[in-house]
N, C-alpha and C positions, 0 to 999 in steps of 0.2 A: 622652632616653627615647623608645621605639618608641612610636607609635601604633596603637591595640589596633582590632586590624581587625575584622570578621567578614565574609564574601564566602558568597553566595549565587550558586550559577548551577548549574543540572542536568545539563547538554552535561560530559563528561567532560575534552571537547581544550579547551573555551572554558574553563572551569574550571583546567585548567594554564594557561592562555595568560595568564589574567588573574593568577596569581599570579605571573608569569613578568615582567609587569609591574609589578606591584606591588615584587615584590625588585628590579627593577633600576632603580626610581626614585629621584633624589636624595633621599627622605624616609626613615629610619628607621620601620619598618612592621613591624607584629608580627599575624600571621595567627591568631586565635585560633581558627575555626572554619570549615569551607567544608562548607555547606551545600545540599540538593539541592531540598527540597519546600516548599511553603507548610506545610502543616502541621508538618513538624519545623524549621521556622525558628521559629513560634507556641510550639511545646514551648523550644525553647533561650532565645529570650529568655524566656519567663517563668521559666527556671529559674538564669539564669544572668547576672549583674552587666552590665550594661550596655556594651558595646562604646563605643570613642571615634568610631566613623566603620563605616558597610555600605556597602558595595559588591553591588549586587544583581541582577542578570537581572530582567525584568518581569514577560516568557512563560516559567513553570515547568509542568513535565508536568502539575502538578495545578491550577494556575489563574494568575490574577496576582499581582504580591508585594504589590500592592497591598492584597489579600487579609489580607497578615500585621499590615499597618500598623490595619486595624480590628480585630482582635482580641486586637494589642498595641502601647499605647501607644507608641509611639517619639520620643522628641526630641532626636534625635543625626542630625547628618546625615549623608546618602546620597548616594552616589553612583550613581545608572542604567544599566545597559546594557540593549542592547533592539535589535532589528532592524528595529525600525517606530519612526516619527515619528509615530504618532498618540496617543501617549500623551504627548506634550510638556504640555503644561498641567497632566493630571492630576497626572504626575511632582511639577512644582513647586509645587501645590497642599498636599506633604508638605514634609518637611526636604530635598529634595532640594534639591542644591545644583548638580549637574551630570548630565548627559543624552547618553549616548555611543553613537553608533550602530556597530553591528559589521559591521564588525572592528574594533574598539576598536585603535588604535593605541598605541605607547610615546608618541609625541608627545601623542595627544589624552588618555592616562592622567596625564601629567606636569602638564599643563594642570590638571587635575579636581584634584590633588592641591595643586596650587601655591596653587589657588581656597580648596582647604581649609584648608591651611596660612596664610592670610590670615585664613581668616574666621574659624579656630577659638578664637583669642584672643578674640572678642565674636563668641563663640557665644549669648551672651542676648539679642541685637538680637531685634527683632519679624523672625522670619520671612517675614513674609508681606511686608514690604519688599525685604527681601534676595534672596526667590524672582523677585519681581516684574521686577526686576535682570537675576537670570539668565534669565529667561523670555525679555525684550527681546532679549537678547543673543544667545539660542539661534534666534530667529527669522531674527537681522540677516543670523549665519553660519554657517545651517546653510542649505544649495543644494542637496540629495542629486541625484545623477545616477544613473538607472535604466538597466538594460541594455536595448536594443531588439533584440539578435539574440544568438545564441548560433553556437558552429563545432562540431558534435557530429561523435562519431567514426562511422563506419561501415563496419565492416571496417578495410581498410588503405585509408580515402577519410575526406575530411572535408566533411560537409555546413553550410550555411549556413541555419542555422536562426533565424524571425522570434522572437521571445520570445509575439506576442500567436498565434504557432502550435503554441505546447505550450499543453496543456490540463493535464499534471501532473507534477511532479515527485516522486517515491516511490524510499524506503530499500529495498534488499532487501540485505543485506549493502553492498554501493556503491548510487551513486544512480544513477538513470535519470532521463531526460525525458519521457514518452509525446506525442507528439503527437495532435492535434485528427484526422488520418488512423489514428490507431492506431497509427505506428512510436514504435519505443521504440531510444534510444540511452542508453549508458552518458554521465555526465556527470562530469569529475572534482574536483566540490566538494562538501562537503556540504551538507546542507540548512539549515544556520546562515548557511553564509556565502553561501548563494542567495539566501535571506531579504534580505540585506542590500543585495542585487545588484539586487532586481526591487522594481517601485513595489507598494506594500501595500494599494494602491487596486487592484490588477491581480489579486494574488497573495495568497493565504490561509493558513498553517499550521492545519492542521484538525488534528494530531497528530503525534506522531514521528516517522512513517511517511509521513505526506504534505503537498505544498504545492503547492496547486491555483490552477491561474488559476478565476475567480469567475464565466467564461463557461462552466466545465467542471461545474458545479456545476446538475443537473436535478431533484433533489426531496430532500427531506427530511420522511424519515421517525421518526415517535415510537416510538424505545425503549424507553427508561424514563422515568418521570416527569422533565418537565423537559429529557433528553436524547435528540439524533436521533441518526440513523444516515444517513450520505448517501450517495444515487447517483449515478456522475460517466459521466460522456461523454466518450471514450469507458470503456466501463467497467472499472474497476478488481479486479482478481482475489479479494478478498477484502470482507467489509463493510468499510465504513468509518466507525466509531465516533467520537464528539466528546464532549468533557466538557461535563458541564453550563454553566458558565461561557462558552465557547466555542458552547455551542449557542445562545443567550442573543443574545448578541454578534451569532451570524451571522444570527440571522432576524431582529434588530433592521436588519442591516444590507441585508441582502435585500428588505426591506420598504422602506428610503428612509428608515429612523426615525434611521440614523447614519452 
């Protein structure tokens, strides 16, 4: 009998990619829903019988998934993806069982799933033993290695660029890099799987649209209640708007509070 999935992640390509692994794992896996928001994950499960196992994104457009777990019970585990390592703890903190950083690999899905496939037969064990488990484990082997330079194109030339000398990365139909001098080079990854490439101590996802090194970052401005609007150096063509959650975050972080 398939195991009754539900998959959460907002990214459209990460979103196939993860299903993509999910069908081609040795487990029989039944996709019941692939979900885009915190809040309409909130509406599905309260409306809708319990899933055997989520598979979730952390950073969703409208905040963290963290988010859904306090406004709907959940006691089925999960499985994490996530382009930062600083959410390790809290992750296991939940039902989470496994903790995958992206580019989620077939390899490191097959793992998550095997974990699950173990544990799901005593699934009533005291969680907070089992998390404790995976916690240790995700410390011992997880080493991420950060990029220190990038080769960006320019014209028919390639330049040799430091990473800690872009100040920003930004969508505009493809990605760019802007550097700390102001040139701006096409970049050919996206902004998910930059995320994954650059230390999260360095680098910020402020939105969609952009993922800023944290030296590029000169004031923040009050919006709306609770949310800024930030100015980047060098400056960025448009405002640059942040959710409230994420504004939260970043001045907690800016301040030396996290």
């Amino acid at each position: 009998m398939s195991t009754k999935v539900l998959l959460i992640e907002d990214e459209p390509k990460a979103q196939q990619h993860l299903k993509n692994l999910i069908r081609n794992s040795e487990f029989p896996m039944a996709i019941l829903a692939c979900l885009t928001h915190v809040k309409e994950a909130v509406r599905w499960l309260k409306e809708h019988p319990r899933p055997e196992l989520i598979i979730m994104d952390i950073q969703l457009s409208d905040g963290l998934s963290f988010e859904i777990l306090d406004e709907v019970p959940v006691d089925v585990p999960i499985i994490f993806t996530t382009a930062y390592d600083e959410y390790a703890i809290q992750a296991f903190k939940t039902t989470g069982i496994d903790y995958l950083l992206k580019p989620v690999t077939q390899d490191s899905m097959d793992v998550a799933l095997k974990k699950y496939d173990r544990l799901y037969p005593n699934s009533k064990i005291d969680w907070s033993f089992k998390n404790l488990e995976a916690l240790q484990q995700y410390r011992v082997n997880q080493a991420p290695a950060y990029r220190n330079r990038f080769l960006l194109k320019a014209g028919n030339a390639l330049v040799p660029v430091l990473t800690n000398h872009i100040a920003y990365f930004f969508r505009q139909e493809i990605v760019f890099a802007k550097t700390v001098d102001g040139k701006v080079f096409p970049v050919d990854f996206s902004l998910g799987q930059l995320q994954s490439q650059l230390d999260p101590k360095q680098f910020v996802r402020l939105n969609r649209q952009l993922l800023a090194n944290f030296s590029s970052i000169v004031k923040l401005r009050s919006s709306k209640p609770g949310q800024f609007s930030i100015d980047l150096q060098p400056a960025y063509h448009e405002q640059v708007q942040i959710s409230q959650e994420r504004s939260s975050w970043l001045k907690r972080f800016l301040s030396g509070e996290s």
